[in-house]
N, C-alpha and C positions, 0 to 999 in steps of 0.2 A: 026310308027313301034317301034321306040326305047320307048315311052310311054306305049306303050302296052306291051313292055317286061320288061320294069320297074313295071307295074303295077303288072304284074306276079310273077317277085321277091317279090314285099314289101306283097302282099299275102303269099305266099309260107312263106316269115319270119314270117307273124303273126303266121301262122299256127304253124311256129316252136317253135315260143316262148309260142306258148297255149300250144302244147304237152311237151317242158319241162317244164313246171310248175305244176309237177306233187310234190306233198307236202304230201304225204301219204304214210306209209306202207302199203302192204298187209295183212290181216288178216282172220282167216275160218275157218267156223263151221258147218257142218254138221247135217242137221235136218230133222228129221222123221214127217210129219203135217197130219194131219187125217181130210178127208170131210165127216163132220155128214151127209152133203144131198148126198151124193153117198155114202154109207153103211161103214162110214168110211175108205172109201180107202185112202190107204195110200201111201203120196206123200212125196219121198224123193230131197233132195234138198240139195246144197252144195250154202251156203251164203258167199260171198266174200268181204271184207268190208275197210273202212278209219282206220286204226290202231295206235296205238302209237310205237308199234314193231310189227315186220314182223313176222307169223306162226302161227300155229293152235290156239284156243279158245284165243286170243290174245284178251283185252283191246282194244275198238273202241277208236278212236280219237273220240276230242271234233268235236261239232257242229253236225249241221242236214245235210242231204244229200238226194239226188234222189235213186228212186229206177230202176232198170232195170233187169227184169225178161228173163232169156233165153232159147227159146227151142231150140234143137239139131234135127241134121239131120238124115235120116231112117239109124238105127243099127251104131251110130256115140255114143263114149263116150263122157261126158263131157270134157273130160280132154284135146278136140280137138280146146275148145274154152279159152284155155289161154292165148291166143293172147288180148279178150275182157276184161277180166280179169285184165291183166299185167298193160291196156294201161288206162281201164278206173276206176277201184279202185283209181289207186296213184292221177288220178284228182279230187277224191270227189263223186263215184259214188256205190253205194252199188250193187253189180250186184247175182241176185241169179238163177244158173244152174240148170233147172230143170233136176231129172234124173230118168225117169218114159218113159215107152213104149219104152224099148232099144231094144225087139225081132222083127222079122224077121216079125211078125203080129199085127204091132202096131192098137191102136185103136186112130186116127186122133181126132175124138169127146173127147173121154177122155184125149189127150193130150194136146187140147185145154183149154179144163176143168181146167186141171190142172197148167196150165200156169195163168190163169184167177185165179185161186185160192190161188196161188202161191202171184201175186201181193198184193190180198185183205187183206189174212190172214197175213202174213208179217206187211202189215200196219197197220194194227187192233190191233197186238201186240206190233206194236209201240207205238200207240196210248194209249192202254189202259193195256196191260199189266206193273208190274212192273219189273215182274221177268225177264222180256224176254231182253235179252242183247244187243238189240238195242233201245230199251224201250226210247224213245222221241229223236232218231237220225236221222229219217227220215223227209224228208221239206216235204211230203203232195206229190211233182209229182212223176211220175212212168210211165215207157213204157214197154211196151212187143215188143219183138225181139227174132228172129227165123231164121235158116239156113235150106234153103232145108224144109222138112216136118216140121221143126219146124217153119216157116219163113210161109208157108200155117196156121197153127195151129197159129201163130201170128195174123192173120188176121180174124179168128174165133173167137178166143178169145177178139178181138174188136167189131167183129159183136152181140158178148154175153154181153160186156160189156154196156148196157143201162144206169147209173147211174151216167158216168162222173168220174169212179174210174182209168182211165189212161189216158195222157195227149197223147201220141204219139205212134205208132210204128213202127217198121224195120224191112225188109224182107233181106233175106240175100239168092240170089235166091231159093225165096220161089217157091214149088211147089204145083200144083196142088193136091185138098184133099179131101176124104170123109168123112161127107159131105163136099160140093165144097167150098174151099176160092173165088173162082171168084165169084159165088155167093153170098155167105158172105161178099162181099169188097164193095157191094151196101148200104152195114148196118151201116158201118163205119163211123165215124164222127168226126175224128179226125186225127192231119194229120197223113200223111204215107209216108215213104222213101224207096223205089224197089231200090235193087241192082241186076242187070244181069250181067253177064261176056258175052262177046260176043262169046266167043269161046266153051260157054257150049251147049254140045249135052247130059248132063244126063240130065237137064230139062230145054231144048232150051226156050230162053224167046218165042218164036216165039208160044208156046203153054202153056206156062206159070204165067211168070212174066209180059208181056205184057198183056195177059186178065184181070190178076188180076188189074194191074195200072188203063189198063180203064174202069175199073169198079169201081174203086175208086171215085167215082163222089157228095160224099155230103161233102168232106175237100176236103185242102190243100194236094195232093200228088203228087210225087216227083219219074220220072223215071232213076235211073244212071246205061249206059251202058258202062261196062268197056272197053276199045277197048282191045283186045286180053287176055280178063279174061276167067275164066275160072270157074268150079262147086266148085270144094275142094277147093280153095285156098284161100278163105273165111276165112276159120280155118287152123287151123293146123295140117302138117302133119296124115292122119289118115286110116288104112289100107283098111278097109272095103271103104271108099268113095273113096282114090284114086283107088283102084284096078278096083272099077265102073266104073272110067273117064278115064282111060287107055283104055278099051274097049269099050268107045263109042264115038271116034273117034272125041274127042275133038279138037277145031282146038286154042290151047293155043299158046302165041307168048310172054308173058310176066313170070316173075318169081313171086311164091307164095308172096316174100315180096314185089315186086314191084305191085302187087293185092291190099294186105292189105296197102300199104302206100296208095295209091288212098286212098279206104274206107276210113280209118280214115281219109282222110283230106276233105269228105264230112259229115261224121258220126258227127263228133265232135263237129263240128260247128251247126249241127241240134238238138244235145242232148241240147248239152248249149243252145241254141233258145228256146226249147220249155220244156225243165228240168229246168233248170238255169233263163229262161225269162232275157238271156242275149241278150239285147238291140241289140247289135256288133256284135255279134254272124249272124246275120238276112244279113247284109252287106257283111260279111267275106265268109255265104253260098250261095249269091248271084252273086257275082265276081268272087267266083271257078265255080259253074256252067256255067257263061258264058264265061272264059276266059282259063279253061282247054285245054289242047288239048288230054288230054290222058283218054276222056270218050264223049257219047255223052250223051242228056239228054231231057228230055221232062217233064212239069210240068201241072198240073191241077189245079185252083182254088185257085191258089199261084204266078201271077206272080208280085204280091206284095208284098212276104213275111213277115207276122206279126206274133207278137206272139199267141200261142194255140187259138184258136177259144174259149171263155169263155162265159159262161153264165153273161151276164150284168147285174148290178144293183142291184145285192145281198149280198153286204157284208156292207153295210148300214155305208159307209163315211160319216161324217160331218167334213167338213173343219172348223176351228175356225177361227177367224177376223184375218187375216192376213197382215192390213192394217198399212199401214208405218214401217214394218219389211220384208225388203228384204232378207235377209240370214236365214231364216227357214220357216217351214210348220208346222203348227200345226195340226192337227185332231182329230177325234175321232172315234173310229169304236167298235163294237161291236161282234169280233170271236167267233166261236162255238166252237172251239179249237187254243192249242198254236200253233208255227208252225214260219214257214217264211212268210213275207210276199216280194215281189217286190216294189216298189215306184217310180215312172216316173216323172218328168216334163218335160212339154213340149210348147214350145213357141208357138203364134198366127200362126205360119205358120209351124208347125209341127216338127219342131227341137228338138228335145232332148237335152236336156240342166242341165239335173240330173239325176242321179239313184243311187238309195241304196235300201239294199236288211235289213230288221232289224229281230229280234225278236218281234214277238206281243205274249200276253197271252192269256186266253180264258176270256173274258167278255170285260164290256164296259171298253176302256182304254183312255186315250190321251196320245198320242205319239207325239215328236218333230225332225222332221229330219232336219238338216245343208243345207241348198242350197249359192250355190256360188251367186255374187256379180250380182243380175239381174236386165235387166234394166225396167224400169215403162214399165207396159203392163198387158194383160191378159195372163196366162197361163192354161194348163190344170193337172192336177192332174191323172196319171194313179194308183191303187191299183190291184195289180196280188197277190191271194192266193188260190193256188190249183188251180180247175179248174173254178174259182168263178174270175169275176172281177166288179170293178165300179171305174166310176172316176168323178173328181168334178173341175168346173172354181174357178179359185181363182185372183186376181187384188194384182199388186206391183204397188204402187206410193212409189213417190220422198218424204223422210225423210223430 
């Protein structure tokens, strides 16, 4: 027992030492984007970003970063999810609020659409825009995330997604949608993390958020029920949702912060896994699932937790002669664009035993990364970029 609540502490401390190591300002900008293939409709959006100072059209900070797109809940401002904003900006995460379909008659499809749009064009301008003021700050992954209607619309927007343009996404008691998420969660192929509140009767998982999980069946996905959560308390304070869960007889037992500390201490560690292709991250979300007492949980097609499910063997490594040089990797690859890339070793029996994350450029390069002091053996080589990976054996002998 006492190992067990040890183990629970030195969890709980990593967790704490992740969330403050938040090394960012806030920064925001407000943007109008127009979809040629739906008659230019136009999709408003408030982008939150890694700053050098905190406030409006602010200066990003150096480096690249994740993307994370969010829909909002039926007649729910954005301004309910500064809680995602606060928590996940200052760690390195670009997060952009869609703010489209706020009336009383939203249209589900279009606001799928536009979450779906929302991620591509965003990166497309990273990519190739100059002008555009994130213009080469994005690493290449990105997930869609959604509360309530917007958490259904999340899952739409993956089932549209064919092309491998988002790594993950997160339901934040996602409801039921027209047309169906349950449906749509069959299309999906990448993984998925369901948040339920146990105490929600606006959209009881029981009709829900459980259909949709199990129908999540071609990834990795991930069911967390809060014990005594609740609909609203996901976000923040907000009139129109709490006044809903007031009159539907909610059976809430915990406080809105003590909701949101849960989430974040399963969220965080799932972003960083499969945004980040942090290694640690896979271990840290594996030991809260099973060692919580304050949620229950159920998993599909994940009780191995690896990184994004990636298409293999495409990003065309050529390991160079590594032979009696223990302490680097040399390579060579060939990107279709710059970006970040991941970098793994790994020993004969699975261990991880390196990671660094570098700059590559677009074309053929050779790159050299540091590896610590290894001993003679084979290892393997992992390369994670974007949604793309491949990896290559490589032999240390004795100097």
């Amino acid at each position: 027992m006492k190992k067990t609540y040890a183990l629970i502490i030195f969890m709980l401390l990593i967790l704490g030492i992740t969330r403050m190591n938040a090394q960012f300002y806030v920064g925001k900008r407000t943007f109008n984007f127009y979809d040629a293939s739906r008659n230019n409709r136009e999709i408003n959006a408030e982008i939150s970003y890694p700053a050098l100072v905190a406030g409006e059209n602010t200066t990003p900070a150096n480096g690249q970063f994740p993307l994370i797109v969010i829909g909002h809940g039926f007649v729910m401002g954005i301004d309910a999810y500064a809680n995602f904003v606060n928590t996940l900006v200052p760690m390195g995460y670009i997060v952009a609020l869609c703010n489209t379909e706020t009336s009383f008659s939203p249209s589900h499809d279009n606001f799928a659409r536009d979450l779906l749009f929302l991620n591509n064009e965003i990166k497309n301008k990273a990519l190739n825009d100059n002008s555009f003021f994130l213009y080469e700050h994005l690493s290449g992954s990105s997930s869609i995330m959604g509360h309530s209607m917007g958490g259904g619309c999340s899952v739409l927007a993956a089932s549209f997604a064919n092309t491998g343009n988002i790594n993950c996404i997160v339901g934040f008691a996602p409801a039921e949608t027209n047309p169906s998420a349950v449906t749509a969660a069959g299309l999906v192929n990448v993984p998925a993390l369901i948040f339920a509140g146990q105490g929600d009767n606006v959209t009881p998982p029981a009709t829900h958020q459980i259909p949709i999980y199990n129908a999540l069946t071609n990834s990795c996905a991930i069911l967390v029920t809060i014990k005594g959560g609740g609909h609203c308390y996901f976000a923040q304070p907000n009139a129109a949702c709490d006044f809903g869960e007031t009159f539907s007889n909610s059976n809430i037992s915990i406080t809105r912060e003590e909701q949101q500390d849960v989430m974040f201490d399963f969220l965080l560690p799932f972003l960083d896994l499969n945004l980040k292709f942090n290694a640690a991250a896979k271990q840290i979300l594996n030991d809260s699932l099973t060692q919580s007492t304050r949620i229950t949980y159920q998993n599909t097609n994940c009780e191995s937790l690896s990184l994004s499910p990636y298409s293999a063997g495409k990003l065309n490594i050529r390991i160079l002669n590594n032979t009696n040089v223990q302490q680097q990797l040399r390579f060579v690859s060939n990107f279709n664009k710059k970006g970040n890339v991941l970098v793994t070793v790994q020993s004969s029996d699975g261990k991880v035993v390196a990671e660094q994350h570098m700059a590559v450029q677009k074309g053929e390069q050779e790159y050299v990364i540091s590896l610590p002091p290894l001993a003679t053996g084979i290892y393997i080589a992992g390369f994670y970029f974007e949604n793309k990976a491949d990896s290559a054996k490589f032999m240390v002998t004795t100097p």
